[in-house]
Each structure stands twice: as structure tokens, then as C-alpha cells.
C-alpha positions as CSV (number, residue, x, y, z in Angstrom):
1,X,117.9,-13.3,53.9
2,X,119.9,-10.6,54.3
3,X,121.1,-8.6,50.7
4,X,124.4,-8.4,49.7
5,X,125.1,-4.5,50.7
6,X,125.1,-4.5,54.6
7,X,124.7,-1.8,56.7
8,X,125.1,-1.3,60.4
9,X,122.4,0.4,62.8
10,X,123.3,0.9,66.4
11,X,119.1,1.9,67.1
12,X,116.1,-0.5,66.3
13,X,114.3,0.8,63.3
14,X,110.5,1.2,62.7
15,X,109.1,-2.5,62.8
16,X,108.0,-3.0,59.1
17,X,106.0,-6.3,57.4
18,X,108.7,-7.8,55.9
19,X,110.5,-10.8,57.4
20,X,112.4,-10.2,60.4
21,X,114.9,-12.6,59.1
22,X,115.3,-10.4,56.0
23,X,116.0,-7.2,57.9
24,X,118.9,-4.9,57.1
25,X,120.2,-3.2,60.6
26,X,119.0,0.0,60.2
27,X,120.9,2.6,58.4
28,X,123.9,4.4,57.9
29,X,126.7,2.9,58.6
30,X,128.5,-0.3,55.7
31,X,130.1,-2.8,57.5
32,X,133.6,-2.3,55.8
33,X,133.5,0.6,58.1
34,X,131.7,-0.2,60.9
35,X,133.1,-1.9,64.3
36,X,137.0,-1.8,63.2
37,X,137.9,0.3,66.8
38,X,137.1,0.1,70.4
39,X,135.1,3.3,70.5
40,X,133.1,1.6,67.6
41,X,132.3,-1.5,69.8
42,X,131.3,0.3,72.3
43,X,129.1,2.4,70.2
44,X,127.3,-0.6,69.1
45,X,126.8,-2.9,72.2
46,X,125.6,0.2,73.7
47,X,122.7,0.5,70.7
48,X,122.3,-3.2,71.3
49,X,121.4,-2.4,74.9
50,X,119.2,0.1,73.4
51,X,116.8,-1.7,71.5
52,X,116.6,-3.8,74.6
53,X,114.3,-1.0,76.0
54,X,111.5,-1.6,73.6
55,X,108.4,-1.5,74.4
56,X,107.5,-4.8,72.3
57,X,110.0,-6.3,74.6
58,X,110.0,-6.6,78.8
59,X,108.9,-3.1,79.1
60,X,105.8,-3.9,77.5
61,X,104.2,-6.7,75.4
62,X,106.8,-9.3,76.1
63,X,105.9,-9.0,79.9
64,X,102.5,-8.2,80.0
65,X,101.1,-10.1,77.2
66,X,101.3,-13.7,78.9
67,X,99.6,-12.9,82.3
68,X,97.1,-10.6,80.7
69,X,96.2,-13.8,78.0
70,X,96.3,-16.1,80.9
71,X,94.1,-16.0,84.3
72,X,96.0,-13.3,86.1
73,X,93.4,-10.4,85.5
74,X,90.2,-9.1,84.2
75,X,89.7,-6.4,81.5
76,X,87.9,-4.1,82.9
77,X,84.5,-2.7,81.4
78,X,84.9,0.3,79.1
79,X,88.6,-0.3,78.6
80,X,90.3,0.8,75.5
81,X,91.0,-2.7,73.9
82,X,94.6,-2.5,74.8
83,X,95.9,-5.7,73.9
84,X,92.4,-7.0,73.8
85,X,92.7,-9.8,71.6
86,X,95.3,-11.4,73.9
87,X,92.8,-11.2,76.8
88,X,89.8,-12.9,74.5
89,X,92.1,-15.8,72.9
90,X,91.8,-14.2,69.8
91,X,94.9,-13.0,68.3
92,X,96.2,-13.8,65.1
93,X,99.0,-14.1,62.9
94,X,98.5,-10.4,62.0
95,X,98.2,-9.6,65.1
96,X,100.6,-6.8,65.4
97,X,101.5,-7.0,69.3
98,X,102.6,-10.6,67.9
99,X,104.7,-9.2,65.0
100,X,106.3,-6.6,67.1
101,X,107.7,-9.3,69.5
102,X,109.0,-11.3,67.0
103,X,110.8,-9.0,64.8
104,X,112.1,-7.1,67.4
105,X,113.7,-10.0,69.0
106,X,114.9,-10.8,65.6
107,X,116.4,-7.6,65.3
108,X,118.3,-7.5,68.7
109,X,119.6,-10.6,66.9
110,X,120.9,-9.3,64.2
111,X,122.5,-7.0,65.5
112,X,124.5,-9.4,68.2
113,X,125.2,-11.7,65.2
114,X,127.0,-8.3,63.1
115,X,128.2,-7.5,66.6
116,X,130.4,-11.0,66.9
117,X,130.9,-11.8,63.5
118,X,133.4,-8.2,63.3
119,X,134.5,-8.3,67.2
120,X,137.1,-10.5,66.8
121,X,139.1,-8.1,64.2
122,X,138.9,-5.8,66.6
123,X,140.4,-7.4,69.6
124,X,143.3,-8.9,67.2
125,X,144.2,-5.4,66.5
126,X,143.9,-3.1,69.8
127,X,147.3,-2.9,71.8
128,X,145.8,-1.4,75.1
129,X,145.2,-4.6,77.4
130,X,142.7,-2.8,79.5
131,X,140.8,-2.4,76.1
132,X,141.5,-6.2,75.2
133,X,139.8,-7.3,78.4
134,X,136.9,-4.7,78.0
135,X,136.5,-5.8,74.2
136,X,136.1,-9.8,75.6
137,X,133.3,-8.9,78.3
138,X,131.2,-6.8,75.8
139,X,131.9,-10.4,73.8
140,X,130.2,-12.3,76.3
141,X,127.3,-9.8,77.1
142,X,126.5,-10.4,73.3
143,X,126.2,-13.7,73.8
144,X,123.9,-13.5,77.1
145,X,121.8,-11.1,75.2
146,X,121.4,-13.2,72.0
147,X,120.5,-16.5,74.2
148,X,118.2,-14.3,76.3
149,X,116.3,-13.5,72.8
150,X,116.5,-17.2,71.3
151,X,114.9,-18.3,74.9
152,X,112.1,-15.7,74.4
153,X,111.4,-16.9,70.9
154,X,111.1,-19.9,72.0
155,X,109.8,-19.8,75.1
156,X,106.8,-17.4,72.8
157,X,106.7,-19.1,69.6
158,X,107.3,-22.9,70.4
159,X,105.6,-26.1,72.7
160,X,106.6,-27.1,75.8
161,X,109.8,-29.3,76.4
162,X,109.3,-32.7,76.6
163,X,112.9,-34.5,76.7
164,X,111.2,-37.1,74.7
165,X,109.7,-35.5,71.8
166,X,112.2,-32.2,71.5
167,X,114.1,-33.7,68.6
168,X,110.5,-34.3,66.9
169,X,109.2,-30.9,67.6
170,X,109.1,-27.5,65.8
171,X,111.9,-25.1,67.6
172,X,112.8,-21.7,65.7
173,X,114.7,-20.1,63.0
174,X,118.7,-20.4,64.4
175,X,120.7,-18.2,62.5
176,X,124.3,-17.1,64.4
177,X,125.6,-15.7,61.1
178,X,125.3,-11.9,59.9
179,X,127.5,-12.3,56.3
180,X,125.7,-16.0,55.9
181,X,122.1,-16.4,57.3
182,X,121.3,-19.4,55.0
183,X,118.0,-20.1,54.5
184,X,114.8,-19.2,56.6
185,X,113.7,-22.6,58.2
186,X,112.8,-23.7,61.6
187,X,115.1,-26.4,63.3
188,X,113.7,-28.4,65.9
189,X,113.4,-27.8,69.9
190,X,116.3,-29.4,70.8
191,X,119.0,-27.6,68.9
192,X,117.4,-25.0,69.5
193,X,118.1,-24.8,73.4
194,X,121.6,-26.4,72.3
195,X,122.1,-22.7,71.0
196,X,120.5,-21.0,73.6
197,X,123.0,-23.1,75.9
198,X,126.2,-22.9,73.4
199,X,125.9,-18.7,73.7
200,X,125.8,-19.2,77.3
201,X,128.3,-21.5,77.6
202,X,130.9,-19.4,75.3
203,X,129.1,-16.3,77.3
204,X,130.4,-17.7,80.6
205,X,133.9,-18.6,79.7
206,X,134.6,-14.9,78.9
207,X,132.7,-13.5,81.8
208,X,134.3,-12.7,85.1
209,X,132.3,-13.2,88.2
210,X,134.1,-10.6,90.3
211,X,132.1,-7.8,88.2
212,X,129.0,-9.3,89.6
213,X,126.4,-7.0,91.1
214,X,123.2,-5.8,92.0
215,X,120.7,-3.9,89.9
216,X,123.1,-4.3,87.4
217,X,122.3,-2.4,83.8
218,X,124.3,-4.6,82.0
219,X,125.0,-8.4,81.2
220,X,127.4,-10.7,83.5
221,X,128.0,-14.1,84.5
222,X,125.3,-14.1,87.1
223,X,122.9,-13.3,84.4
224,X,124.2,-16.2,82.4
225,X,124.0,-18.4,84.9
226,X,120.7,-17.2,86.0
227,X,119.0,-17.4,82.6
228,X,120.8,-20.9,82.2
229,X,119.1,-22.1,85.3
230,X,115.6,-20.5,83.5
231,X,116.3,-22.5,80.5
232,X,117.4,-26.0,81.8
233,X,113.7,-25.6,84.5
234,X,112.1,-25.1,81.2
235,X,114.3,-28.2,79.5
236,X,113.2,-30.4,82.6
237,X,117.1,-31.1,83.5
238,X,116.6,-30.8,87.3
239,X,120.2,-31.0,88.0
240,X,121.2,-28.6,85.6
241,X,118.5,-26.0,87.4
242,X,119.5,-26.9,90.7
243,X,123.3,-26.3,89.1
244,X,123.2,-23.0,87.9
245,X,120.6,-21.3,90.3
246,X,122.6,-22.6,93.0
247,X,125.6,-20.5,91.5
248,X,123.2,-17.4,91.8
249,X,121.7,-17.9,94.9
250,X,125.1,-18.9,97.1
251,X,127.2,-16.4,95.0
252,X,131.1,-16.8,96.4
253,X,130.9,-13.0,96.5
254,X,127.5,-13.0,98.4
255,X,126.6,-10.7,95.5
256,X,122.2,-10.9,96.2
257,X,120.4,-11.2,98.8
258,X,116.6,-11.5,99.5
259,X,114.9,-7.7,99.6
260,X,113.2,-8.0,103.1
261,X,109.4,-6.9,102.7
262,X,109.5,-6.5,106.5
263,X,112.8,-4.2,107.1
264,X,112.4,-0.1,107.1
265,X,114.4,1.0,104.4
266,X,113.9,4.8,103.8
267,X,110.9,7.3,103.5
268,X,108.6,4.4,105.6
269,X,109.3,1.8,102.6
270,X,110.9,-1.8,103.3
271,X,113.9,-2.7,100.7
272,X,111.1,-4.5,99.0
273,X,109.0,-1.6,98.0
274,X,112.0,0.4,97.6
275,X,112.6,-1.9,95.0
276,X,109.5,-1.3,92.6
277,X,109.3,2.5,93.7
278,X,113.0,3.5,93.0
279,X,114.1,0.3,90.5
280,X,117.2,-0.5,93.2
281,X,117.3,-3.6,95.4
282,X,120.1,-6.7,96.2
283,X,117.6,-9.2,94.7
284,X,117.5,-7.3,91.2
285,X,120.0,-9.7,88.8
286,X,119.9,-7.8,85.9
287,X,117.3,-4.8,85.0
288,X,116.8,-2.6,81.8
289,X,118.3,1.1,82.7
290,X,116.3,3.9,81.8
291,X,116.6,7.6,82.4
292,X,113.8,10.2,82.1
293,X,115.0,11.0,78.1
294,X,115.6,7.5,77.2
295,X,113.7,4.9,78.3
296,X,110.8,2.4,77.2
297,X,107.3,1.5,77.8
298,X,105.3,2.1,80.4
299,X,104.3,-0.8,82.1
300,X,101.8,0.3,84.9
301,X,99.5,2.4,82.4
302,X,97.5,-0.7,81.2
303,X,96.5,-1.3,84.7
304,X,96.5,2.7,86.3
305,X,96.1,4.9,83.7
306,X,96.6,7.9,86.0
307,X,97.9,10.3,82.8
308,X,94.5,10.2,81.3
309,X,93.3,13.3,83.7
310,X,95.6,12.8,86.8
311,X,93.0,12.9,88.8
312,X,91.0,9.5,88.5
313,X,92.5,5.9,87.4
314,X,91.3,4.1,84.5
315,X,92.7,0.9,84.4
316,X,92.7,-1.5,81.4
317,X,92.7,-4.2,83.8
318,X,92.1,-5.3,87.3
319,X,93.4,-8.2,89.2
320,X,91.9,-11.4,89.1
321,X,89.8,-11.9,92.5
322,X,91.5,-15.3,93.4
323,X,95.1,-13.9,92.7
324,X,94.3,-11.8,95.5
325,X,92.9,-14.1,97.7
326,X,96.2,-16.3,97.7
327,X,98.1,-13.6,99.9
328,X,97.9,-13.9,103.6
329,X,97.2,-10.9,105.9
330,X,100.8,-11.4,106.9
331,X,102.4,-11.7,103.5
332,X,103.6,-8.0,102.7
333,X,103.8,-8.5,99.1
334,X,99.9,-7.5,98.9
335,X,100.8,-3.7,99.9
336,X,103.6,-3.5,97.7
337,X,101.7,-4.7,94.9
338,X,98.1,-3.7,95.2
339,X,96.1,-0.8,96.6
340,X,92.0,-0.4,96.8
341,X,91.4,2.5,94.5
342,X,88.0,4.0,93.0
343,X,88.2,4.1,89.5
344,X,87.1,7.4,86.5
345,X,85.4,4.8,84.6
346,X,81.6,5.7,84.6
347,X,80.4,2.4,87.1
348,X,83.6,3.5,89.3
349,X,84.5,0.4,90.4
350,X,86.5,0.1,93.5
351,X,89.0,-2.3,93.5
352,X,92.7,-2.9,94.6
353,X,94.5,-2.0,91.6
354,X,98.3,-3.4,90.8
355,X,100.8,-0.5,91.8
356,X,103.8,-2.5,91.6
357,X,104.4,-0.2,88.1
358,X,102.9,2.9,89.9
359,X,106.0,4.3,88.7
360,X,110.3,5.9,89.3
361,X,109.4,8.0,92.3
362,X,112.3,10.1,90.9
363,X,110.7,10.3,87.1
364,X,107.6,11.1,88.6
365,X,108.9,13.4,91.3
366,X,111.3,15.5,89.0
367,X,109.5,14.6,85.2
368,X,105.8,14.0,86.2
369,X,106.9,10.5,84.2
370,X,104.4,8.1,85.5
371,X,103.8,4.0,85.2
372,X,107.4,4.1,83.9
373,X,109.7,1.0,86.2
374,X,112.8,-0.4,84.7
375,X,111.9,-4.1,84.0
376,X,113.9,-6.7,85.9
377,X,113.3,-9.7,83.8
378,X,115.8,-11.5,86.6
379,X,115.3,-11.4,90.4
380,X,116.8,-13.4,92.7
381,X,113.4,-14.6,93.8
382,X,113.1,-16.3,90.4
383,X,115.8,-18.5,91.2
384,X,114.8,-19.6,94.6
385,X,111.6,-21.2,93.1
386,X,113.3,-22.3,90.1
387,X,115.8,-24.5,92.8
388,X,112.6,-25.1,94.9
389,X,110.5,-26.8,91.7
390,X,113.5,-28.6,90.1
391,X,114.3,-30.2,94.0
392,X,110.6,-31.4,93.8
393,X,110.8,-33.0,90.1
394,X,114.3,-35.0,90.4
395,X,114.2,-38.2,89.7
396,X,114.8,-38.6,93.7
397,X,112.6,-35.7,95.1
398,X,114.6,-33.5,97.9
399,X,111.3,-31.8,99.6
400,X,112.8,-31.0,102.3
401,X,115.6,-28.8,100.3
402,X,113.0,-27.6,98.3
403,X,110.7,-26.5,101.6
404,X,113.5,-24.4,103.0
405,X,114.1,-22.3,99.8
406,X,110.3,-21.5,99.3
407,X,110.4,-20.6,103.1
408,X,113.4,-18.9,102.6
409,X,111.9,-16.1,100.0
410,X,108.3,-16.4,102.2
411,X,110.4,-15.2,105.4
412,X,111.8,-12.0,103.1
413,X,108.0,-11.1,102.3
414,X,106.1,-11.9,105.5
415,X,105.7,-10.0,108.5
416,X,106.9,-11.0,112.2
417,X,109.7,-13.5,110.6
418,X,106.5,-15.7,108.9
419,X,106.3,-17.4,106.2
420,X,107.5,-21.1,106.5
421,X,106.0,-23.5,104.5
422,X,106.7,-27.1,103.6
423,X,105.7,-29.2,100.7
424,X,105.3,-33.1,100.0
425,X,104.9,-35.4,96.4
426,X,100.8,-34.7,97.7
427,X,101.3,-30.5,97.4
428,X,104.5,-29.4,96.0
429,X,103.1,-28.6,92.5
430,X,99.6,-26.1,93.6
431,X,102.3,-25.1,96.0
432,X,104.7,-23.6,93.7
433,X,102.5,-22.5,91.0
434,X,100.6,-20.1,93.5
435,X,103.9,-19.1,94.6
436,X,105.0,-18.1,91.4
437,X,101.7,-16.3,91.0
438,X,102.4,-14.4,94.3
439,X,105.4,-13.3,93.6
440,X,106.0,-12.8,89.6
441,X,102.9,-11.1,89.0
442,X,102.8,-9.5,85.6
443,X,105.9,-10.0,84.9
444,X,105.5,-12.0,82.2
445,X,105.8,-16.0,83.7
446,X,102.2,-17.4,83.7
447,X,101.7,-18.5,79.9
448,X,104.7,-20.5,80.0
449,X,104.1,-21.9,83.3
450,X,100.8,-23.3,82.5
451,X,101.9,-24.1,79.2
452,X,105.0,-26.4,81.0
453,X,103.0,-27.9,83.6
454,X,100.1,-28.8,80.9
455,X,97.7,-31.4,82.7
456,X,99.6,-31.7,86.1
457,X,98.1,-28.6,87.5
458,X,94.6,-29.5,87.9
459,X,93.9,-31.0,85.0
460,X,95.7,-27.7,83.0
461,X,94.3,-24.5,81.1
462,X,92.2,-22.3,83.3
463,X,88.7,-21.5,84.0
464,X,87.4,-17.3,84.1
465,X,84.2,-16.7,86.1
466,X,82.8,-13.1,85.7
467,X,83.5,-10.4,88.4
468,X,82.7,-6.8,89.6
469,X,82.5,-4.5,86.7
470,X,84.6,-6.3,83.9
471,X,84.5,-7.0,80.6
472,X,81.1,-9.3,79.5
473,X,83.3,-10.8,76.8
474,X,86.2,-12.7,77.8
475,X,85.0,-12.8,81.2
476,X,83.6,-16.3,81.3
477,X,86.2,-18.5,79.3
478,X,87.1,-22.4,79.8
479,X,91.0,-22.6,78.4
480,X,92.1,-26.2,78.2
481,X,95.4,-27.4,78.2
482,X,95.5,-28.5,74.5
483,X,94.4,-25.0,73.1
484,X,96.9,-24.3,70.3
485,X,97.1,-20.6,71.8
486,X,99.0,-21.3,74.1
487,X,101.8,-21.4,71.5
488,X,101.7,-18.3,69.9
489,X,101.2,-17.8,65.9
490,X,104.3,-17.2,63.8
491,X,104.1,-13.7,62.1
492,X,102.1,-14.4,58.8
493,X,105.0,-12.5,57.0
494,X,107.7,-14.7,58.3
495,X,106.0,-17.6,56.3
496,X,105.4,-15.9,53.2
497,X,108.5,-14.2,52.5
498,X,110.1,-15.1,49.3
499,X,112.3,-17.9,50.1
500,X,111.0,-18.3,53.4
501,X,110.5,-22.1,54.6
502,X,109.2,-21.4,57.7
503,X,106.6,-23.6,58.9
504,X,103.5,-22.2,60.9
505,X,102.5,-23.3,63.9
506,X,99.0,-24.8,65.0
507,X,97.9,-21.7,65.8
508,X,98.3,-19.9,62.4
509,X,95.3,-22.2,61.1
């Protein structure tokens, strides 16, 4: 719980082993004096945004965590245990990647609770309407942000959805109140998407769509209603993810469009390269803005590592040979994502390596900043396969709606105008999943996706056969769908916290 003085951080502090629930922001500032102007709310969405760049969050473990655990890639033989215990299946409730996910999402919590709990004192009192107006949207990006966060923690930390059971099932700690947390205790799945959804809601109603964009650094309505059409996919409310998606991808203002893989954009890169190389494309909903002196992790040095000598690579990890064998010769995704490079390690292993995070041609060009991307944790091209799967799972399938969205994003990536593909109740599901796979690599889907599916895809879990030059451990693994890892551990602090009733999940045993 949070102590009786409060103070006000506007910059994540130092994760420490105490419950996340329990944290203090930061330092500095009491509350009797923080947030009362506009040039104080501004101050401190902008530190919210901050935090936001972590490196436990989409610039790091929060995105590369799930596909690394899951079937996605290989570690590679004399790598440097980088997140190791993920790749084996043998993390922990120690396990400190774990604990840094969850407290920082906690924190970035926290701080959007303090952040609305003292915002409306502030708009009662300011007299310039253009600061009014201003004071309302920074409202509803605190409410995108703190949905966003609930959505990971449970997307992380809880089972799958089942519409039948959710009421029955463990959710996560809900707290929407800085001055009055109340005690530390798990509600259930349900209610707590009903909170993930009432943020949104409230987020949406204070929004404007006409400050909609592209590659936008900052929270809007698109990004509610793309992050609502996540959530209700991952609810199984078909109509509700047709709904919102649908909101996204036939924006009034024809605000994103489809980065062709195909079309010349500059420098002999398509729009879709140009997107990875440079962090800029129509299709980018919302991504994290960095700058060479503030900015996060680095996702690409895991599977690079360039900055060791800058000569040779020595990847962490490799992809996994049947990821690569889904893309066609024609499907131009494969060049923006992978090139065949000889690796420093001593067996120098050959092998196309991701370069999707290669790196900010202009960090590396003017700050020798390598591996370093702005995560987008919403693309357009999320939404057209959220639309596409939730047409195939209605209650009255639409196949043919759902065959001319997939086709839709396959014509943007393939060369000569290819692409088209159509599903059926036979194919739909190997369909999409290998889609998905194809074009979310590492970023961060996978766990979740085989954890939602469960037995429908092939019987569920995966299978690893050993390849060229990887890891001996790890490398020959049976997953099935029932393995309590694919719910992650709550923090082993959280639970024994004084006062804490927070119950553990399967996997803390």
C-alpha cells in the first residue's frame, strides 16, 4: 500500500524488491505541491511517457521475452545467457526479467493513477480554453496508457479468456486510486478487462479523432480503439474486434494506410523497410519516440550483437528454421527482416540473422547508436489480422471478409501485386497463426497467441528439433498446451509483502 506521505516522480526509479503495489513515485516532489498548474501536467504526462521507454517494457523484455520463450528462435551456441531461462522454460518467481516487467508496469500505473486523481483540480481552475482542451486530451492519454499496462499484466501474468470461466479465474491486482489503493488482492479476469475497457471507454469520450496520425509519439483515439480491438480478440467478443479495428482500418480521415513492401521509397528502400530503418511509416499506430540522448533498450542486440567488436555479429539468437521457411520467394517481408550473415562466434555459423532491429539509420549514421528502433507496439497490420481472425470465429463465420483483409496486407508485402490468399472453417486458423508469425515477428505476440488458441492449433504448445550450431540445451523441447509457463509467475515479492493477499499463480509452485 502506498504510506501516508506521498511524493511525486515524473522518472521511473531503480526497480527495487519490494512490492510494486507498495511503491512510492520516486522522489522529490509532495503531492500538496505537485500537479496544481498546466506546466505541471505537462511535466508529468511527459515523465509518464518517459518511463514508457524502458527497457523492461516494449523496447526490451516485454517484446522479446514471449517469442524468444516460445518457438520463434534458437539460442545460439556460446551465447551469453541473455534471457536464458525464458528460452529453457525455466524462469522463476525471482526471476528478475519477470520482476522488472511487473513492477515497472506497476509503476507506469502509479503514476497515471496520481496523474488523474489531481488532474481534475487543475482543469477546474485554468481560465485559458486552449489549456482546458489540452488539459482533457493529456486526460484521456492517461487513460490509454493505464489500459495499455492493465492489458499487459494481464495478458503476462493471467490465463487465457474463456467467456465461460472469466468470472472464475484469477485476473490482477486493479487499483485506479493513488490516495486509496486498498488492499493488495487479485480480482478475477473479468473485471479485470471491465477496467482495461472502462479506461478506454472514458479514454475515448475525451479524445478527438481529428488529431489522429501516423507514427504518432503520443496516445489518441486510434490508439484506444486499436488496443480495444486487441483486447476484445483476446476476450473472444468477435463483434466487438471487428467493431473497433474496423474504426482503425477505414479511418473517416484515411489516417493509415498499408506500408507497400513493393513501392521505392527513398535510398533503394520500399515504405516498408523505410519503416524499420528510419522508425516512420503510415501503418505505425502509435510508436515509443526516442532520440539519440534519451531513448530505451536496444532491441536488435540480442539477435546482432554488432557493438561487441564491430566487425563480426554475435547473435544471442537465430531464427527458427521453419519461421523462415513460411515466406515465399515473392513475399518481401523476408529481406526486410532477415539477411544471411557469418557469425564471430568460434563455429561461425552462417545463417540469416533478424535485421528488422539492425537499427535508426540516423542514430547509427550520426551517433554510431546501433540495434536501437523505436518500438511500435501498434501497426496497422495488427488490425487487419485481428478483423481477419474475429471474421473467422463469429458465431456466423464471414471467410470471405476475412480472405480479403489477409489478402489485403499480403498484396502490401508481396512482390508483382501477389499475395491473395483465401481461407475456409478447414484452414483459417494454421492460416492466420503463420500469418501472424510472418508478420509480428519478435514483437512480442507469440506467447499469447498460442496461449489463446490452446489445443486448436494442432493440438497446442510446440515442439523444438535441434538445428545448425545452437544451443544443446533448450534445443529439443516438447511444450504442451497445459504447461503452467505459459502463464508467467507472479513476482515472489508481490506475495509476501506485509499485507499482501495476492495469490500465486500455478507457475510459482
Amino acid at each position: 500500500m502506498l504510506k501516508n506521505i506521498k511524493i511525486f516522480a515524473v522518472l521511473l526509479t531503480a526497480f527495487v524488491a519490494t512490492s510494486c503495489l507498495d511503491k512510492e513515485p520516486g522522489a522529490a516532489i509532495r503531492t500538496e505541491k505537485a500537479i496544481q498548474t498546466f506546466n505541471d501536467a505537462e511535466q508529468h504526462i511527459t515523465g509518464i511517457y518517459a518511463q514508457l521507454k524502458s527497457s523492461a517494457l516494449y523496447s526490451g523484455y516485454l517484446t522479446l521475452l514471449p517469442d524468444i520463450q516460445c518457438d520463434l528462435v534458437y539460442a545460439v551456441d556460446g551465447y551469453s545467457n541473455n534471457m536464458g531461462s525464458f528460452w529453457l522454460w525455466d524462469f522463476r518467481s525471482t526471476t528478475s526479467e519477470i520482476g522488472a516487467v511487473y513492477g515497472t508496469l506497476y509503476s507506469v500505473i502509479n503514476e497515471c493513477n496520481f496523474f488523474l486523481e489531481n488532474i481534475d483540480a487543475v482543469i477546474a481552475k485554468e481560465t485559458i480554453d486552449d489549456n482546458v482542451e489540452a488539459l482533457n486530451i493529456y486526460k484521456g492519454e492517461c487513460y490509454i496508457i493505464r489500459a495499455l499496462m492493465y492489458s499487459e499484466l494481464i495478458k503476462c501474468f493471467c490465463e487465457a479468456y474463456d467467456p465461460a470461466t472469466a468470472q472464475n479465474t484469477l485476473g490482477v491486482v486493479i487499483n485506479k486510486s493513488f490516495s486509496n489503493p486498498g488492499i493488495a488482492k487479485r480480482d478475477n479476469l473479468y473485471n479485470s478487462y471491465q477496467a482495461v475497457i472502462e479506461d478506454l471507454d472514458k479514454a475515448i469520450e475525451l479524445m478527438d479523432g481529428e488529431y489522429d496520425n501516423y507514427s504518432s509519439y503520443y496516445m489518441t483515439e486510434a490508439v484506444a480503439h486499436a488496443l480495444r480491438a486487441r483486447v476484445a480478440l483476446y476476450m473472444q467478443d468477435w463483434d466487438a474486434a471487428i467493431e473497433y479495428s474496423s474504426k482503425v482500418i477505414d479511418h473517416p480521415n484515411k489516417v493509415f494506410s498499408l506500408s507497400s513492401a513493393s513501392t521505392i521509397y527513398t535510398n533503394g528502400q520500399s515504405f516498408f523497410q523505410y519503416m524499420w530503418s528510419n522508425d516512420l511509416a503510415t501503418e505505425i499506430i502509435w510508436e515509443i519516440g526516442f532520440t539519440p540522448t534519451s531513448m530505451g533498450g536496444a532491441l536488435g542486440s540480442s539477435f546482432l550483437g554488432f557493438t561487441q567488436d564491430y566487425y563480426y555479429y554475435y547473435p544471442d539468437y537465430v531464427p527458427a528454421q521453419w519461421v523462415l521457411d513460411l515466406y515465399q520467394s515473392s513475399d518481401l517481408r523476408y529481406d526486410a527482416y532477415f539477411a544471411t550473415l557469418q557469425t564471430g562466434h568460434t563455429h561461425q555459423l552462417t545463417w540469416p540473422l533478424l535485421i528488422k532491429y539492425y537499427g535508426n539509420e540516423q542514430f547509427m549514421n550520426s551517433y554510431n547508436i546501433y540495434h536501437v528502433n523505436m518500438p511500435k507496439p501498434f501497426r496497422l497490420a495488427e488490425q487487419y489480422l485481428i478483423r481477419a481472425e474475429a471474421y473467422c470465429r463469429k458465431a456466423v463465420p464471414d471467410f470471405g471478409s476475412a480472405s480479403k483483409d489477409l489478402t489485403k496486407l499480403r498484396q502490401a508485402r508481396f512482390a508483382n501485386g501477389g499475395g491473395t490468399i483465401s481461407v475456409s472453417k478447414a484452414n483459417y486458423l494454421k492460416t492466420i497463426s503463420e500469418e501472424r508469425v510472418r508478420e509480428l515477428y519478435m514483437e512480442g505476440f507469440r506467447l499469447q497467441d498460442l496461449k489463446r488458441w490452446g489445443t486448436m492449433l494442432d493440438g497446442g504448445g510446440f515442439e523444438r528439433k535441434p538445428q545448425s550450431n545452437t544451443l544443446a540445451e533448450g534445443s529439443k523441447m516438447k511444450i504442451s498446451a497445459d504447461n503452467v509457463r505459459f502463464v508467467w509467475p507472479i513476482p515472489n515479492h508481490e506475495i509476501q509483502a506485509p499485507g499482501s493477499q495476492v495469490l500465486p499463480n500455478k507457475s510459482n509452485n
